[in-house]
C-alpha positions in Angstrom: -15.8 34.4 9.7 -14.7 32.2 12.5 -11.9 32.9 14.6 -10.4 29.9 17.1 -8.8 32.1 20.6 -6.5 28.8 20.8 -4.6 27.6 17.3 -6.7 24.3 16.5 -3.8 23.1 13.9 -4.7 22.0 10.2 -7.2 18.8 11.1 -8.4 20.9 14.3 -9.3 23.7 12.3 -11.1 21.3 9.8 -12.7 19.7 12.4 -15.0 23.0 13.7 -15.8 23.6 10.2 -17.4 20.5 9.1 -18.9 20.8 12.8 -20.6 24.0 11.8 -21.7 22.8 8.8 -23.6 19.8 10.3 -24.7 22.0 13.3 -26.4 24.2 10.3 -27.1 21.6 8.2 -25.6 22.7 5.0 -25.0 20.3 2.4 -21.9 20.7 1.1 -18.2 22.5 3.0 -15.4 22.5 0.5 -11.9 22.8 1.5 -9.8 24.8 0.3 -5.6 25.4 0.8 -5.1 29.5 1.5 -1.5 29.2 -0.3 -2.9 30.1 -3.8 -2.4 27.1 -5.3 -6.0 26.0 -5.8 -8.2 27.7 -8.3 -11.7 29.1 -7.0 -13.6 28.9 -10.1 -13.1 25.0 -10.1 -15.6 24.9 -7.7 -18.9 25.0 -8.9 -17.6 22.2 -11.0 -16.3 19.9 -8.2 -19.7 20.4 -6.2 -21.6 19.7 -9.1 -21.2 15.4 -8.7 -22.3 16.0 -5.2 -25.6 18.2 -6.1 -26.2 15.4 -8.7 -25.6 12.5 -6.3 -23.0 10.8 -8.0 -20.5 11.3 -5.0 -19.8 11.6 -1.2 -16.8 13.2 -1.4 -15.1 15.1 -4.5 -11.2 15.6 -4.5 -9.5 18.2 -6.9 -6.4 16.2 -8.4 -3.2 17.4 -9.6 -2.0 14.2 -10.7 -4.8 12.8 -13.1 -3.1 15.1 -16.6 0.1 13.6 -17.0 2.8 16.1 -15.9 0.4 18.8 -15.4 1.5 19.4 -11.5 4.7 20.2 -13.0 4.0 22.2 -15.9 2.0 24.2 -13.4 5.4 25.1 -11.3 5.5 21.8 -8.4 9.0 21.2 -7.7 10.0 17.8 -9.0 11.1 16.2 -5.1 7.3 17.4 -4.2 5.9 15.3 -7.4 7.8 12.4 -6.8 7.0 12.3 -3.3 3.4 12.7 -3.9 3.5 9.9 -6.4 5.4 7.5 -3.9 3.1 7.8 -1.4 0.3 8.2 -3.4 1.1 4.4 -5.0 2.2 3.2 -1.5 -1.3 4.3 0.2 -2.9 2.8 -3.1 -1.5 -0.8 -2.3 -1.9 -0.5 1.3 -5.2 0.5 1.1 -6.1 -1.1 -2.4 -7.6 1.9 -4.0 -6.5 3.6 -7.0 -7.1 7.0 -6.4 -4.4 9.7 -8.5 -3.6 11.7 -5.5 -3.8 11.4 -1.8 -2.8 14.9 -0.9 -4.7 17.7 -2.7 -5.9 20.7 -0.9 -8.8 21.3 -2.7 -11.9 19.2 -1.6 -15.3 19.3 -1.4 -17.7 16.9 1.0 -21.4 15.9 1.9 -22.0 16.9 5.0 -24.4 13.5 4.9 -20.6 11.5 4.5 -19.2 13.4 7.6 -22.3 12.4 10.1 -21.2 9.2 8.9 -17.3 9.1 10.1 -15.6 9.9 13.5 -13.7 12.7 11.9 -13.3 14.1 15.5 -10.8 11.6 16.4 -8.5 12.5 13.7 -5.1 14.6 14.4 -5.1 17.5 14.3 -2.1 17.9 12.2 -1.5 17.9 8.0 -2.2 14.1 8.1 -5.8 14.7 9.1 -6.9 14.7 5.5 -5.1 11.0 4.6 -7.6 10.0 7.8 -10.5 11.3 6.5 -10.1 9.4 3.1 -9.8 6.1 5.0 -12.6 6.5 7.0 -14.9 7.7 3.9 -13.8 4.6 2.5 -14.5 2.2 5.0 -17.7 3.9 6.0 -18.1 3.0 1.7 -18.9 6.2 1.0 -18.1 7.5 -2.9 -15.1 9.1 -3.9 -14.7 11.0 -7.0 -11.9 13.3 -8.3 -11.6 15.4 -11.2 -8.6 17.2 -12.8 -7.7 20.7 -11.7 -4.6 23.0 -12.5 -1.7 23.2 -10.2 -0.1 27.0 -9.5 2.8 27.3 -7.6 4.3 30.8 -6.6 6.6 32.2 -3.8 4.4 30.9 -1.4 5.8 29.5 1.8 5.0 25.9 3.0 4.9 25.3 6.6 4.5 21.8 6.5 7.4 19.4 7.4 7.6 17.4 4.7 9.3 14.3 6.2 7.2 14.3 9.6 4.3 14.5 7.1 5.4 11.6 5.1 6.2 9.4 8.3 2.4 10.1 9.9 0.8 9.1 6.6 2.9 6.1 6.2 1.9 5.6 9.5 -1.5 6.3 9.2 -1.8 4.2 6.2 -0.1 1.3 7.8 -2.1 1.1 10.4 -5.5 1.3 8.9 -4.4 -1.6 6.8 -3.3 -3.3 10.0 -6.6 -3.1 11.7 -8.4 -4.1 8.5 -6.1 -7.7 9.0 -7.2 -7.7 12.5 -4.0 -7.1 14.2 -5.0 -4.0 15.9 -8.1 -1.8 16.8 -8.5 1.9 16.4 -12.1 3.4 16.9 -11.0 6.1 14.3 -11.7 3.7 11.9 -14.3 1.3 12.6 -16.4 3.0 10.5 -17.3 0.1 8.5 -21.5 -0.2 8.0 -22.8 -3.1 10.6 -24.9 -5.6 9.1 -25.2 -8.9 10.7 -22.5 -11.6 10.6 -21.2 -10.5 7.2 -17.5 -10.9 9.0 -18.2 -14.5 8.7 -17.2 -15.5 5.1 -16.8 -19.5 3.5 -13.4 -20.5 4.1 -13.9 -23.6 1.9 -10.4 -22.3 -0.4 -8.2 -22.4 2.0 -6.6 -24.2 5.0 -9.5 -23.2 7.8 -11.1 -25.0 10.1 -14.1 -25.6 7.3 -11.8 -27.6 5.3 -10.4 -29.8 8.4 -13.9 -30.3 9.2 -15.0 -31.5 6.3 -11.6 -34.2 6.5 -13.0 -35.4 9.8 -17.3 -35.8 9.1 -18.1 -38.7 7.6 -19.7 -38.6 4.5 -24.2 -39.8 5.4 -23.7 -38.4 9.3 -26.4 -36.5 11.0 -24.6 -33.0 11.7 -25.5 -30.6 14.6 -23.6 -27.2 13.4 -23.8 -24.8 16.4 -23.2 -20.9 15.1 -23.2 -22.4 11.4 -22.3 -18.4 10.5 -24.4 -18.5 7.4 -24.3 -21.7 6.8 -21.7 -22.6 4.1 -20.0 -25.4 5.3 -22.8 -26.9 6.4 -24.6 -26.6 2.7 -21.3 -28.6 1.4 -21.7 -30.7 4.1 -25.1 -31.6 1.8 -23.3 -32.4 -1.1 -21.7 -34.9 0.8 -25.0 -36.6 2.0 -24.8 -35.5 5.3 -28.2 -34.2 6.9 -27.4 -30.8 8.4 -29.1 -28.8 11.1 -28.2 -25.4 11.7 -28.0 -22.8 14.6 -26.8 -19.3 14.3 -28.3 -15.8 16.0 -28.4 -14.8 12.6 -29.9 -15.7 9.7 -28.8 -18.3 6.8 -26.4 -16.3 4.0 -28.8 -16.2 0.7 -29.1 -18.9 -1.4 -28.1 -21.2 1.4 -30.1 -24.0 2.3 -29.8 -26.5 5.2 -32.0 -29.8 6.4 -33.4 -27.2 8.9 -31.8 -24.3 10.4 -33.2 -22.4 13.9 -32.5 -19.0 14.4 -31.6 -19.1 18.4 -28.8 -17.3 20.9 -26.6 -20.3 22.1 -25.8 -17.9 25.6 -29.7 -18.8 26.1 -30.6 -22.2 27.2 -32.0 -25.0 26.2 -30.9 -25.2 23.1 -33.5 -25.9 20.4 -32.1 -29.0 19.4 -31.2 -32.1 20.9 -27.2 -32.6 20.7 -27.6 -36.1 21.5 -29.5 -36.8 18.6 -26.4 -36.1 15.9 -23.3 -38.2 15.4 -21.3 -34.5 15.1 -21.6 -31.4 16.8 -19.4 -28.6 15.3 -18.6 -26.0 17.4 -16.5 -23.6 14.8 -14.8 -20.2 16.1 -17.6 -20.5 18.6 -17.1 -20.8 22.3 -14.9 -17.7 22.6 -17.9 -15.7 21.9 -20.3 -17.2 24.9 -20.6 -16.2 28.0 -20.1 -18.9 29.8 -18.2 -21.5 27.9 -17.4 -24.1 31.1 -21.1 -24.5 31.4 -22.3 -24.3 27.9 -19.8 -27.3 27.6 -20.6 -28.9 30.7 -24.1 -29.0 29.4 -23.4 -30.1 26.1 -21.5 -33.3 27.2 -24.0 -34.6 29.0 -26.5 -34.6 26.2 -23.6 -35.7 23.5 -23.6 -38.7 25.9 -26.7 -40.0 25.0 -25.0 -41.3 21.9 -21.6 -43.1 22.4 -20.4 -42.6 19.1 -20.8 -38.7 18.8 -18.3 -36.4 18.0 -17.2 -32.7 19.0 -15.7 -30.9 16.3 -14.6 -27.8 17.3 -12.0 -25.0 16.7 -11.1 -21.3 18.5 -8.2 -18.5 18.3 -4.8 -19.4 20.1 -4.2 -16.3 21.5 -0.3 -18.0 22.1 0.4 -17.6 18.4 4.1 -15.7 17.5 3.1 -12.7 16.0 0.6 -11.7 19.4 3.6 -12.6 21.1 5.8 -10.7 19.4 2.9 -7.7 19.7 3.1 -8.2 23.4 7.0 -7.9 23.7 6.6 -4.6 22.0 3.7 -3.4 24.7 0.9 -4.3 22.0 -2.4 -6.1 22.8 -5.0 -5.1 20.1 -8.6 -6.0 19.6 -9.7 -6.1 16.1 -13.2 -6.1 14.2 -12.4 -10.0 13.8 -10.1 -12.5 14.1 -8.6 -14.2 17.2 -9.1 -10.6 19.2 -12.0 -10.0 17.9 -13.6 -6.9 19.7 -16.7 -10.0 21.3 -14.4 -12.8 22.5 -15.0 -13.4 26.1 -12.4 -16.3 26.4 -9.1 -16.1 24.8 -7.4 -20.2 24.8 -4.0 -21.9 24.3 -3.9 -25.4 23.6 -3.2 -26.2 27.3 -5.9 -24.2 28.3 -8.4 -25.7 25.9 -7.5 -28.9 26.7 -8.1 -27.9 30.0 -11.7 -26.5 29.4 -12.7 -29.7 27.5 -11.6 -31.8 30.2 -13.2 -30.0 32.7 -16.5 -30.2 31.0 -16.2 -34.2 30.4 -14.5 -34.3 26.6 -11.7 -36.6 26.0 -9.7 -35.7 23.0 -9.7 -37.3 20.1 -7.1 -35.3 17.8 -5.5 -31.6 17.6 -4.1 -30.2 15.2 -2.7 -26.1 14.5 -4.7 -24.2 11.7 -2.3 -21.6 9.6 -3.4 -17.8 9.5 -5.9 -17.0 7.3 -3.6 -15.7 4.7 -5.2 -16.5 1.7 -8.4 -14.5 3.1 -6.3 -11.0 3.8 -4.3 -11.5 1.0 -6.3 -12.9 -1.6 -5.0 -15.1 -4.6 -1.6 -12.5 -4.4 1.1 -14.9 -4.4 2.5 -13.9 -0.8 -0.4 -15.1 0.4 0.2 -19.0 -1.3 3.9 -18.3 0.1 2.9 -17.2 4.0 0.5 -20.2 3.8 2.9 -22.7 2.8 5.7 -21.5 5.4 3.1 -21.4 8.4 1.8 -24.6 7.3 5.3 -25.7 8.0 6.1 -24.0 10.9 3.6 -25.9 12.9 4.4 -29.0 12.3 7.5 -28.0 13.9 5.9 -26.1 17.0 1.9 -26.2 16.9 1.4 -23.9 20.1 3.5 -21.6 18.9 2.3 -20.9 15.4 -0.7 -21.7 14.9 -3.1 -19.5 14.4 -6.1 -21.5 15.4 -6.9 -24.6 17.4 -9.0 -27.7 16.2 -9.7 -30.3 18.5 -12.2 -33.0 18.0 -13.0 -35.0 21.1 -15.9 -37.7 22.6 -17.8 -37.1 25.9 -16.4 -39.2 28.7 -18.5 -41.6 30.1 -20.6 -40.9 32.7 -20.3 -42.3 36.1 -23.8 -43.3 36.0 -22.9 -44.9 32.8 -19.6 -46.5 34.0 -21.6 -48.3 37.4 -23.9 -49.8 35.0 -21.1 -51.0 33.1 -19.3 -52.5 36.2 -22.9 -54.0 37.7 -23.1 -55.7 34.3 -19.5 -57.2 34.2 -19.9 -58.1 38.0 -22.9 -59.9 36.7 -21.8 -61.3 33.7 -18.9 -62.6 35.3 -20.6 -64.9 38.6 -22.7 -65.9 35.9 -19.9 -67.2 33.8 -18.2 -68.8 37.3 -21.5 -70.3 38.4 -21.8 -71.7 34.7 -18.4 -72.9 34.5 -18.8 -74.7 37.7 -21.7 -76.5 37.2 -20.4 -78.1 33.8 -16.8 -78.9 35.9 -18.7 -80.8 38.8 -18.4 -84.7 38.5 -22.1 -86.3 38.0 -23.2 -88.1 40.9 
C-alpha cells in the first residue's frame, strides 16, 4: 500500500501507479473506482484480452447491455449525461466506443511507456486523456460488458466542471488533429517518415492547380515531390518527371527518376536548368535558408528562358490565425501552415517579396481554400466550407486563403540583358550603315 504525504488528486494518484508499475515492470495495473460500484470478480475476465494479446487497453462498460446502467440503480440525469458525452466525444474523436467514463479499467503497461500520461490533469478528466492518447499512439482498445451497482455512496465529483473539461479536452484533441493547435500531451502519434504528406489530387490543393498550369509533354523538376503523387499523374499526362524528396517514393509510385537528397544541402542533384518546370510545393517554409536556396535556384532556371517556377506555401495571414491571434492564440500543429518544422511563415506581400529578391518575376497568384475536404472527408460540411472559402477569396485572397500559389520566371540576368543591348547596338549601326549605303546616289 502506497500512501501520497501530499493529495495527488484522481489523474495524480493514477499517475504514480502506472509509474510503479513500469518502474517494476509488471504487465498489467487495472483501475478500479473505490465507491463500490465496480465488481472485483470481473477482473480476471477483463485482463484476460490483454494476457492473450488481443488488446492494449480493456475498459469495463456500463453502457454496451441496453439499459443495464439503469437496471443496476444509475440515476437517469447520470445515464443521459454519460450518453451525451459519450456520442459527442465519439464524433469528435470518430470512435465508437459505448462509454467514455467507466471506472473500471485495465492497461498494458507496454501501452503506458508508449503515451505522456504524465502530462495529463490531475483531475477526474484524466481518464478521457488517457483514451485519446491510447488512440493516437494506435494502441487497441477493447471493452466488454460489466454490471453497474449503485448504493448510498457519495460522489465527490462535480459533475458540470467535469463535463466542461472533457468537452474541453475532447475539443481540443480534435483541434490539434486539424492542425489548429499543438499540445505535447497528445503528439503521441507513431513517426514514420513523410506519411503527413498525403495526394491531394480530390480536392482544390495546390496538386490540382499545378496540374492546370504544366503543360501536358514538359520536362518536370518536382523539388520535395512528398512521395511522389502528383508527379506520377504528372506521367499520365506525358510529362517526364524527376523527383527529389529526403524521403523515399510512397509504394507503388513510380517516377522518370527520383533522387533521394536534403534540399538544405547543396548542390542539388539535378540540374534545374535543364526542366521547363520546377515545382516547389509546400516546400520553402521547411528550408533553412529560403533567400538563398532561391537565389541559387534562379540563376540556374535562367539557363532556360522559357522555364517555369511553380510553387505554393502556408499564408500565415489567413482569418481564422487571425482571429486565433485576437484571442492570444498562436499554435503550432503536427502539419499544416504551423506546422511544428516551418522556419519561414509568408503573406502574399512577403512572398512576393522573397521571389523578387531572389530574381523571380511573377507570372500568376492565386489563394488556395483550406484543406477541408482532407479534415472532413466526403461529410457534406466539408463540400459546404469548400465552396464558401472558395468564394471568399475571390473576394479578398490575402485574407482567406489558406495557401499561396505563385508561378513566376527568372528575371534576366544582367549578364544576359548587356549581351542583349551589345546585340541591338550592333544590329542597329548595321541596319544605319546598310540603309545608308543603298540611300547614297551612284557616282
Amino acid at each position: 500500500m502506497l500512501f501520497n504525504p501530499i493529495n495527488q488528486g484522481y489523474g495524480g494518484n493514477q499517475k504514480i501507479g502506472f509509474h510503479f508499475a513500469i518502474e517494476r515492470d509488471f504487465d498489467f495495473v487495472a483501475l478500479v473506482h473505490g465507491d463500490g460500484q465496480y465488481a472485483p470478480e470481473c477482473l480476471p475476465g477483463l485482463v484476460e484480452p490483454l494476457a492473450k494479446g488481443e488488446a492494449d487497453a480493456v475498459f469495463g462498460s456500463r453502457m454496451m447491455e441496453s439499459r443495464g446502467a439503469l437496471s443496476g440503480g444509475m440515476p437517469l440525469y447520470k445515464f443521459v449525461g454519460n450518453k451525451i458525452l459519450t456520442a459527442a466525444q465519439n464524433r469528435l474523436l470518430r470512435l465508437r466506443l459505448s462509454e467514455f467514463h467507466s471506472g473500471y479499467r485495465v492497461y498494458s503497461v507496454d501501452a503506458l511507456r508508449r503515451i505522456p500520461f504524465s502530462l495529463n490533469t490531475n483531475d477526474f478528466h484524466f481518464d478521457t486523456e488517457i483514451i485519446i492518447q491510447l488512440v493516437l499512439a494506435e494502441q487497441r482498445i477493447k471493452e466488454l460488458p460489466i454490471p453497474t451497482y449503485y448504493g448510498e455512496e457519495l460522489c465527490r465529483v462535480n459533475g458540470l466542471a467535469y463535463a466542461w473539461n472533457v468537452a474541453g479536452t475532447t475539443l481540443r484533441a480534435r483541434l490539434q488533429d486539424l492542425s489548429l493547435l499543438y499540445d505535447r500531451k497528445f503528439d503521441t502519434s507513431p513517426a514514420a517518415g513523410n506519411v503527413q504528406y498525403e495526394s491531394r489530387l480530390d480536392f482544390d490543393s495546390p496538386h490540382t492547380f499545378a496540374l492546370e498550369v504544366v503543360a501536358p509533354g514538359s520536362r518536370v523538376l518536382d523539388l520535395g515531390c512528398a512521395g511522389g503523387y502528383l508527379g506520377a499523374r504528372l506521367r499520365e499526362l506525358g510529362c517526364e518527371v524527376t523527383g527529389v524528396d529526403l524521403f523515399p517514393l510512397a509504394d507503388g509510385v513510380e517516377l522518370h527518376s527520383f533522387h533521394l537528397h536534403d534540399l538544405d544541402e547543396a548542390p542539388l542533384p539535378v540540374d534545374p536548368g535543364e526542366f521547363d518546370y520546377v515545382l516547389l510545393l509546400d516546400v520553402i517554409e521547411h528550408l533553412r535558408s529560403p533567400e538563398q536556396f532561391m537565389e541559387t535556384l534562379a540563376k540556374s532556371m535562367r539557363l532556360n528562358p522559357q522555364a517555369r517556377l511553380v510553387l505554393s506555401t502556408g499564408n500565415i495571414a489567413f482569418a481564422l490565425t487571425r482571429v486565433l491571434l485576437l484571442t492570444g492564440q498562436f499554435n503550432y500543429g503536427k502539419r499544416g501552415i504551423l506546422d511544428l518544422t516551418h522556419t519561414r511563415l509568408f503573406t502574399f506581400a512577403t512572398l512576393k517579396r522573397l521571389l523578387d529578391g531572389a530574381g523571380f518575376e511573377i507570372v500568376a497568384l492565386r489563394g488556395v481554400p483550406a484543406p477541408f475536404r482532407l479534415a472532413l472527408g466526403e461529410a457534406k460540411s466539408g463540400l459546404v466550407l469548400s465552396g464558401l472559402n472558395r468564394r471568399l477569396i475571390r473576394l479578398r485572397k490575402q485574407l482567406f486563403s489558406y495557401q499561396i500559389f505563385a508561378t513566376a520566371q527568372p528575371r534576366p540576368s544582367l549578364d544576359y540583358l548587356l549581351d542583349q543591348a551589345r546585340a541591338e547596338s550592333k544590329a542597329r549601326v548595321e541596319s544605319r550603315e546598310e540603309s545608308s549605303l543603298t540611300s547614297s546616289p551612284d557616282r
